[in-house]
C-alpha positions in Angstrom: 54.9 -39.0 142.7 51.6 -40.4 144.1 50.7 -39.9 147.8 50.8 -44.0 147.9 54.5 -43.8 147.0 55.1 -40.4 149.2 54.1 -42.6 152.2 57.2 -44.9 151.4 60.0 -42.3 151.2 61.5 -42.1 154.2 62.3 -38.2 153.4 59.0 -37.1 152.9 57.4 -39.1 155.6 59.8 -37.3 157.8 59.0 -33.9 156.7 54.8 -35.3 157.1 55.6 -36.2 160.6 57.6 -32.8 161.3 54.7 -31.0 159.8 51.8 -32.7 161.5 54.1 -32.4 165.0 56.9 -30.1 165.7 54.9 -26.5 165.2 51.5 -27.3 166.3 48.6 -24.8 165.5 48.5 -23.6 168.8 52.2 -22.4 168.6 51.7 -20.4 165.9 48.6 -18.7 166.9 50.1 -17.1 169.8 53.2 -16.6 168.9 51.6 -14.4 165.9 49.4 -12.5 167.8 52.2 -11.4 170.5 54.1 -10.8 167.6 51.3 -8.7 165.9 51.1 -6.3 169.2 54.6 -5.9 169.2 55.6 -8.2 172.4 58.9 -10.1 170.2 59.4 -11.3 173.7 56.2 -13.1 174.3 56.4 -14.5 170.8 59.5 -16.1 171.4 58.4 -17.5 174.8 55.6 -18.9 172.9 57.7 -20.8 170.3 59.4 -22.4 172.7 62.7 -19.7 172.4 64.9 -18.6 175.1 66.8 -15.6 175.2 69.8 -15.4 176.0 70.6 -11.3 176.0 69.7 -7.8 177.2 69.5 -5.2 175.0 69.3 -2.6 177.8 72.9 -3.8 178.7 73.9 -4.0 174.9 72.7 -0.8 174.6 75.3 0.1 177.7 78.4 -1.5 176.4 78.0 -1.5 172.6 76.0 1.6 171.7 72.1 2.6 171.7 72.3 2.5 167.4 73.1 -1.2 167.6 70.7 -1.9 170.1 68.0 -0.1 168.2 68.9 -2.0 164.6 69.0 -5.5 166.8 64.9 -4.4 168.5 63.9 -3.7 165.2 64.9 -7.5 164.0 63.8 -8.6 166.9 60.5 -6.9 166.2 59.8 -8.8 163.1 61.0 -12.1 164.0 58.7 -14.8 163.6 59.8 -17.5 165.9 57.5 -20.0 164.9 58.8 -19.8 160.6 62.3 -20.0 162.0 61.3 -23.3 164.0 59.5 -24.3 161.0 62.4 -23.7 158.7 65.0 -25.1 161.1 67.3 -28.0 160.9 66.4 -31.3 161.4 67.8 -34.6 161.3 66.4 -38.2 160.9 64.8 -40.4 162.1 62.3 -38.3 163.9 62.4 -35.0 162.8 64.1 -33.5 165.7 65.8 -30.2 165.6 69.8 -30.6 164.5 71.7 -30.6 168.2 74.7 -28.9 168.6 73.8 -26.4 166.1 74.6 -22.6 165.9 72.9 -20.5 163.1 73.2 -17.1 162.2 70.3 -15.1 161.5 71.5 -11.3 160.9 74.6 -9.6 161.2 75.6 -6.6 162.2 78.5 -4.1 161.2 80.3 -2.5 164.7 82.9 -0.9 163.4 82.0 2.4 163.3 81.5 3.5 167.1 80.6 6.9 166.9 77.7 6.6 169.4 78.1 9.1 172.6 76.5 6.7 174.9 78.3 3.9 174.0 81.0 2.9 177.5 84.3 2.3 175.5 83.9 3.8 172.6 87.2 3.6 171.9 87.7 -0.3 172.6 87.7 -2.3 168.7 84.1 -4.1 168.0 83.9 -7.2 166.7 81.0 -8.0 164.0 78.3 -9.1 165.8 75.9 -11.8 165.0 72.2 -12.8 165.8 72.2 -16.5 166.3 69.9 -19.1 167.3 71.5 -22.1 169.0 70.2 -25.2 169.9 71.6 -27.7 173.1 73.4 -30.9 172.2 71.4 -33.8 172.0 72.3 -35.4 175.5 70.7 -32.4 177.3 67.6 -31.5 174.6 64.8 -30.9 176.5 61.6 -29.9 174.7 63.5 -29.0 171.7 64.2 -25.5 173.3 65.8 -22.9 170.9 68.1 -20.1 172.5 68.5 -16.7 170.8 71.8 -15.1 171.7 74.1 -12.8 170.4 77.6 -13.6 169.2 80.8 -12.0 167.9 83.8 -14.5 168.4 84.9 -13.4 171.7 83.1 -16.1 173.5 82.7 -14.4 176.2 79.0 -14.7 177.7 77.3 -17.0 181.1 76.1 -20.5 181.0 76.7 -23.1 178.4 77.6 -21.2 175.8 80.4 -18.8 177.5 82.9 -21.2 176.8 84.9 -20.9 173.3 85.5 -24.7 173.1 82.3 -25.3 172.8 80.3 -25.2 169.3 79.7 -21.5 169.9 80.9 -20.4 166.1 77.6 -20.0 163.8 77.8 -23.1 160.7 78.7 -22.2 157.0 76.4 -24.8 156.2 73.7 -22.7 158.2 73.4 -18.7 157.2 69.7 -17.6 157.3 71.2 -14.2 157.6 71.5 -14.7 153.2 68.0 -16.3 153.6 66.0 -14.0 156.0 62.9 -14.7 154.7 62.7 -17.8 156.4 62.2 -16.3 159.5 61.5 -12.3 158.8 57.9 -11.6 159.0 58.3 -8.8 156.1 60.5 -10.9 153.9 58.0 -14.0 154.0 56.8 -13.7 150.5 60.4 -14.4 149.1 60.1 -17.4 149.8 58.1 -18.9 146.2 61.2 -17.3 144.0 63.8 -18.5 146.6 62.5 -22.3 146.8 62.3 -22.2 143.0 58.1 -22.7 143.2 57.8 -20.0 140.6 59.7 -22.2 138.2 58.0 -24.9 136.1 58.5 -28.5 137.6 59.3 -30.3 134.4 60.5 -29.0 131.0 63.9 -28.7 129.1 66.5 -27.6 131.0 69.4 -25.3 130.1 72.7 -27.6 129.2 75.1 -26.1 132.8 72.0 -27.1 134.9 72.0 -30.7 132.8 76.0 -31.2 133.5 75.2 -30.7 137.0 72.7 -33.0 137.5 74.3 -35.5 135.8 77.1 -34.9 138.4 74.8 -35.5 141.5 74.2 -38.8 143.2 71.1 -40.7 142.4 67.9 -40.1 144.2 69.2 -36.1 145.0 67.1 -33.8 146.1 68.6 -30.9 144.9 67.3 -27.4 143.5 69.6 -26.8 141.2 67.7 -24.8 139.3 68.1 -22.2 141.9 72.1 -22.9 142.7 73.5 -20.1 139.9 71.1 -17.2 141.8 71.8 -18.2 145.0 75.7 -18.9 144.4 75.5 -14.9 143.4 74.1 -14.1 146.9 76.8 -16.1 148.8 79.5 -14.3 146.6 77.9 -11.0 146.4 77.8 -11.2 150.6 81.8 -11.6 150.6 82.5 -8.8 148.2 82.4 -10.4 144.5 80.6 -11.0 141.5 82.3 -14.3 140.6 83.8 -17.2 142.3 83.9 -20.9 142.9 81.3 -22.0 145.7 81.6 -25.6 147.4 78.3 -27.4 147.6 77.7 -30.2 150.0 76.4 -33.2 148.8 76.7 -35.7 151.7 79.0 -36.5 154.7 81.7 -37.2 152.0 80.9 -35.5 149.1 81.6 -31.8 147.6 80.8 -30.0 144.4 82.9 -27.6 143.0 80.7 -25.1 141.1 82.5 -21.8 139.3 80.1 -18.7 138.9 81.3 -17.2 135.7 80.5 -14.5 133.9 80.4 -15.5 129.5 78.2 -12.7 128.1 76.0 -10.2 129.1 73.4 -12.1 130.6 73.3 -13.4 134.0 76.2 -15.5 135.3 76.2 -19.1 134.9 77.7 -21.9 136.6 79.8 -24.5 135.5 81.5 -27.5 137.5 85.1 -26.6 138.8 87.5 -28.1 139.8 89.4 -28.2 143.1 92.1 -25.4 143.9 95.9 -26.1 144.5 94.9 -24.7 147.8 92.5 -26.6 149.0 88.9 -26.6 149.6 88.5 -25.5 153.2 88.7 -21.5 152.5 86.1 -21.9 149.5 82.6 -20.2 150.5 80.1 -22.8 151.1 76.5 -22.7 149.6 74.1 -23.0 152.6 71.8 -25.7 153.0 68.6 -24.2 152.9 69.7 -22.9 149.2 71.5 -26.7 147.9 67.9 -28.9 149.1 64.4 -28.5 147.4 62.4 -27.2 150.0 60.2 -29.6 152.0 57.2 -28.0 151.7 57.4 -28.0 147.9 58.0 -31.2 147.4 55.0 -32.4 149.5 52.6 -29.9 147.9 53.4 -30.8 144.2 53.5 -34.7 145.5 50.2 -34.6 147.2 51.3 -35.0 150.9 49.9 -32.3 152.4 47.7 -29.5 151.4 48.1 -25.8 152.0 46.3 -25.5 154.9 48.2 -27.7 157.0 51.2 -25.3 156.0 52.6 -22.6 158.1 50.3 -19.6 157.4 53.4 -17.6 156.0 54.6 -20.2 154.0 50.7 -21.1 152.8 50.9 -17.9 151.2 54.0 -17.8 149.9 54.2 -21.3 148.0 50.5 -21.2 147.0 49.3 -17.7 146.1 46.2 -16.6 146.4 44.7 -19.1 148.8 43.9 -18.3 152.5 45.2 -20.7 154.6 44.0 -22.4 158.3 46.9 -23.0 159.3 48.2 -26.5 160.4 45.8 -28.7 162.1 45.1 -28.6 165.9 44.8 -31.1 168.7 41.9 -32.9 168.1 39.0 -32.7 171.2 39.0 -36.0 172.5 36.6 -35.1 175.5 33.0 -36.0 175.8 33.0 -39.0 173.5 32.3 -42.1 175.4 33.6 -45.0 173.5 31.8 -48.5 173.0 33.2 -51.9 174.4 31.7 -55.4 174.0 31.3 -56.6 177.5 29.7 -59.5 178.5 27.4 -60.1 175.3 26.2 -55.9 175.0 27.9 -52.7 174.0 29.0 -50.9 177.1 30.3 -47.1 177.2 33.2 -45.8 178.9 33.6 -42.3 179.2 34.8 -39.5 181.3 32.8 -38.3 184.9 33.6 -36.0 186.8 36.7 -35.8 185.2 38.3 -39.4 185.4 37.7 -42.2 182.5 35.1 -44.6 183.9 32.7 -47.7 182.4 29.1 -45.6 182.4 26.9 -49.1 182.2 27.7 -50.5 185.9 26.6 -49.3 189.0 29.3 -48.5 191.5 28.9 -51.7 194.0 29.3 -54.3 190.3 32.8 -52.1 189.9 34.0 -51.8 193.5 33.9 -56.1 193.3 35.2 -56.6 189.8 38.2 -54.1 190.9 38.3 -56.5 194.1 38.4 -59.5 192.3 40.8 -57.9 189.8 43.5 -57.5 192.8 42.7 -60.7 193.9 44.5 -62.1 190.3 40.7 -62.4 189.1 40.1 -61.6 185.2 38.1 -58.1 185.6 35.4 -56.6 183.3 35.8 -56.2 179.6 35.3 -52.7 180.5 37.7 -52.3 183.3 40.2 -53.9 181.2 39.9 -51.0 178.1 39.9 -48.4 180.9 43.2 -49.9 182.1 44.3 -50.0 178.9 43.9 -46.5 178.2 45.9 -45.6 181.0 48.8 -48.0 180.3 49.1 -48.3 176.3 46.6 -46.0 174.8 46.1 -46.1 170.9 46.9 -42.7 171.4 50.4 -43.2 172.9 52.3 -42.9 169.3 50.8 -38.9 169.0 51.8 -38.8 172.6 55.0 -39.4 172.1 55.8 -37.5 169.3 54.3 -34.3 170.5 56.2 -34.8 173.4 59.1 -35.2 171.9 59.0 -32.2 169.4 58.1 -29.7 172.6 54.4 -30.0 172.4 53.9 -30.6 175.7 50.6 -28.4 176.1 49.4 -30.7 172.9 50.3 -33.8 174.6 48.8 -33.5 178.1 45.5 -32.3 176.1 45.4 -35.8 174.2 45.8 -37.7 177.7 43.2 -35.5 179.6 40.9 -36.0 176.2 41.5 -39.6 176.4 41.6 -39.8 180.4 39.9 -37.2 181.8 42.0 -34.1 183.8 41.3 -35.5 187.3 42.3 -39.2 186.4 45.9 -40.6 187.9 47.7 -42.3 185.7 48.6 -46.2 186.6 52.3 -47.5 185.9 52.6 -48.1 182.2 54.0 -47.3 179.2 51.9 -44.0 179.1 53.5 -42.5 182.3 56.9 -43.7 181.2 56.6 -41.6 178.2 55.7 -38.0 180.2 58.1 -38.7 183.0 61.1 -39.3 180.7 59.7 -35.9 178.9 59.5 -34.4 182.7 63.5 -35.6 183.2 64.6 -34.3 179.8 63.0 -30.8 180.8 64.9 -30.9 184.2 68.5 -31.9 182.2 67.8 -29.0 179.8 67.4 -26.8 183.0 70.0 -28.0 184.4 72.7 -27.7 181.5 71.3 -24.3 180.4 72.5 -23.0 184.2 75.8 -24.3 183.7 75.5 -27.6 186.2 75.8 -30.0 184.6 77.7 -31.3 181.4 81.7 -29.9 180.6 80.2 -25.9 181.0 82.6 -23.5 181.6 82.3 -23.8 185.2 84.2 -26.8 185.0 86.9 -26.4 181.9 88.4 -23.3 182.5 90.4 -21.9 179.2 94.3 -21.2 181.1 98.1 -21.3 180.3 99.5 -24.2 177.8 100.6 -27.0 179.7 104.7 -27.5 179.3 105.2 -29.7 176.0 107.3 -32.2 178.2 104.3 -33.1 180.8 102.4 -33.8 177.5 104.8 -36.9 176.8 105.2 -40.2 177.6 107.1 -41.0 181.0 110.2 -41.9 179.3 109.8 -39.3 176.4 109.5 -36.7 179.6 112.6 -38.3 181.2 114.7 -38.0 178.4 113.2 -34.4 177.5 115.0 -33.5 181.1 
C-alpha cells in the first residue's frame, strides 16, 4: 500500500497520529534513563504512571518472597513500551477508558514465608494490573499500576468491587510480556509475525480462516495457531478451542488440534452445547497485526520515529533515534506583509512582538485598535497567534494524549514564556486540559463520581420493596 493511500485509511492514520503524539521523545528518554539507574519509581512517574501500592506494606501482609518477585518486575518495567503498546480507541487515539489489564501474575498459594502476618489466612492469586480512569474523568491520559486479586478490597476509585476492577480477557499482557518487559523486548519480531514473509502461499487452515474473516481484516493469522498454544498452555492444556473476537458482534471459533507429529494446527470449530462464554479468549494484542508493522512495510513511518525497543525489535540491525521531538520554535521571527514591506514579528524579552515599529507607532495602533479601528497587519498576526495559532491542531493533540510539557513548549516557542495569552480558542484548549487534570484528581481521591465513598456494598434489600406498589401490597 503506497503512503498516498496510507494517508486515507482511517486505521493507519490513527496509529500515525498516536505515534507522532501520545509517547513523545521526551517521555521516553527519561523514563529510560530512571529506568536504567534502577529508580522503576521515577520511570513510572515519567510516563505519566501512578502507583497505586506499597510494597513495604505487601511485604507486611503478604510475605517478603512476593514482594521481592513483584520489585524485580517492577524493576524491568518499561512504562513508556507499555503506554506505547496500550489500548486505544478511535477517533483520536486515546487510551481505552475503563480498562483493567493484567500484566504478571503471581502464585500465593504457598505461604511459607516467616515474616508474612497471617500466614495462615488463604491467598488469593495476585495480579499486576495497569488500569486506566473512565473516560468522563481522563485527565492527561494517566495510567495507574495497582495490584489486584479479586477481593476488591483497596482506597479510592478502585476499592469498590462494582466497579470495572476485574483485569479483561480481551487484555492479558501477562501472555505477552514483551510488550512492556525491558528484557523480553526482542520477542517482539517473532510475536508480531515480522519474521514471516509478507506475501507468499499460504498453508490451506490459515486459507479457510481467512476466507472466514470479514473484509478489510486486519488480522495476523499467521501467528493465531502459536499464540492459541500460549493461551492454552497458560490454563493447563495442549489442545482446545479458543474464541477469537472479530468485532462488537462477531466470534471465531478456532480448535487447536493436534493431527501428526508436527506442531498443532488450527481449524474453525464450531460452537459448544455449552455455550461460548467459559471458552478462553485469544487476546487482542495476539488476533490484530501489529501497528507498527503495518506502517513500516506501508511506508508511514520509518524506524526512527519508532519506540527505541520496538526499533530494534521489528527492524534489526538499525540504530534507532527514537521518535521525533518538539520542534524549537523560539528565535525565529516570522515575516508579515504590512503596509506594502515585509515586517518581522518575533519574540523580546520573552513576549511575541512586531520588531519593525517603534513603541509610540504600536502604543497608537493598539489605541486605535480598542477604539474599533482596523490595527496593523502585524498586530493582527500577533493576535492571531495568541487566539488561533496554526499551531493549535499539535496543541491540542499533545494536550490531549498527556503531553502537556510538549504542548506548553509549542505555545512559549510560538509566544514567547512571558507572553499572556488573550481570550481565544488557544486558552480554551489548555484550560479545558487544566479542568480535565483537576477531575482526574479529583475522582482518583474518591470525590467525585459513584466511588465507594458513596455506594457502599451492604445487605440485599427484601425482594418485596423491590416491587411494584401493588405487587408489594399483594406480596403482604
Amino acid at each position: 500500500m503506497p503512503t498516498d493511500d496510507v494517508h486515507g485509511d482511517s486505521r493507519l492514520s490513527l496509529w500515525l497520529r498516536v505515534r507522532e503524539y501520545a509517547v513523545p521523545a521526551s517521555m521516553i528518554e527519561t523514563a529510560t534513563a530512571r529506568r536504567s539507574a534502577g529508580d522503576w519509581a521515577g520511570a513510572c512517574a515519567a510516563a505519566g504512571f501512578d502507583v497505586d501500592f506499597d510494597l513495604r506494606s505487601l511485604a507486611r501482609s503478604r510475605g517478603h518472597d512476593l514482594a521481592a518477585r513483584i520489585r524485580a518486575d517492577l524493576r524491568h518495567l518499561a512504562p513508556d513500551l507499555l503506554r506505547w503498546h496500550m489500548p486505544r480507541i478511535a477517533p483520536d487515539g486515546l487510551l481505552r477508558p475503563g480498562l483493567t489489564v493484567t500484566l504478571a501474575r503471581y502464585d500465593t498459594a504457598a505461604r511459607d514465608d516467616p515474616y508474612a502476618v497471617h500466614p495462615e489466612r488463604p491467598a488469593h492469586p495476585l495480579h499486576l494490573v495497569a488500569r486506566t480512569p473512565p473516560a468522563w474523568a481522563d485527565g492527561g491520559q494517566r495510567i495507574s499500576l495497582a495490584l489486584w486479586d479479586g477481593s476488591g478490597s483497596g482506597h479510592g476509585p478502585w476499592g469498590d468491587p462494582r466497579r470495572r476492577a476485574r483485569p479483561g480477557r480481551r487484555f492479558r499482557l501477562d501472555l505477552h510480556r514483551h510488550l512492556w518487559d525491558a528484557r523480553r523486548s526482542g520477542e517482539l519480531r517473532v510475536r508480531s509475525g515480522a519474521d514471516r514473509p509478507s506475501s507468499g502461499t499460504l498453508p490451506a487452515e490459515e486459507s479457510e480462516i481467512l476466507r472466514a474473516l470479514p473484509p478489510g481484516h486486519r488480522c495476523a493469522v499467521g501467528r493465531w495457531a502459536a499464540e492459541a498454544g500460549i493461551l492454552l498452555r497458560d490454563g493447563g492444556r495442549t489442545t482446545g478451542t479458543v474464541a477469537v473476537r472479530l468485532g462488537a458482534r462477531q466470534r471465531l471459533l478456532l480448535d487447536l488440534v493436534a493431527d501428526g507429529p508436527g506442531p498443532p494446527a488450527l481449524r474453525i470449530g464450531a460452537a459448544p452445547a455449552h455455550g461460548t462464554s467459559a471458552l478462553p479468549v485469544l487476546p487482542d494484542a495476539a488476533v490484530r497485526t501489529l501497528p507498527d508493522l503495518e506502517l513500516i512495510r506501508t511506508g508511514a513511518i520509518e524506524a526512527g520515529r519508532l519506540h527505541p525497543l520496538v526499533a530494534s525489535a521489528l527492524v534489526p540491525g538499525r540504530a534507532p533515534g527514537g521518535p521525533a521531538g518538539t520542534a524549537d520554535l523560539a528565535g525565529r521571527p516570522r515575516l508579515v506583509d504590512c503596509r506594502g514591506a515585509r515586517h518581522r514579528i518575533g519574540l523580546v524579552d520573552g513576549v511575541l512582538s512586531a520588531l519593525d515599529h517603534d513603541p509610540a507607532e504600536i502604543r497608537r495602533e493598539e489605541l486605535l485598535a480598542a477604539l474599533t479601528g482596523t490595527p496593523l497587519p502585524c498586530l493582527r498576526a500577533i493576535d492571531t497567534a495568541h487566539r488561533q495559532p496554526d499551531c493549535l491542531t499539535g496543541v491540542r493533540e499533545r494536550l490531549d494524549h498527556g503531553d502537556i510539557a510538549g504542548a506548553l513548549a509549542v505555545v512559549e516557542g510560538l509566544l514567547g514564556p512571558d507572553a499572556l495569552l488573550r481570550a481565544g480558542a488557544l486558552r480554551d484548549e489548555l484550560e479545558a486540559a487544566a479542568h480535565r487534570r483537576i477531575t482526574y484528581g479529583l475522582f482518583r481521591s474518591g470525590l467525585v463520581g459513584p466511588g465507594p465513598g458513596r455506594i457502599r456494598p451492604g445487605a440485599a434489600r427484601p425482594r418485596d420493596l423491590r416491587l411494584r406498589p401493588r405487587q408489594a401490597h399483594a406480596a403482604r
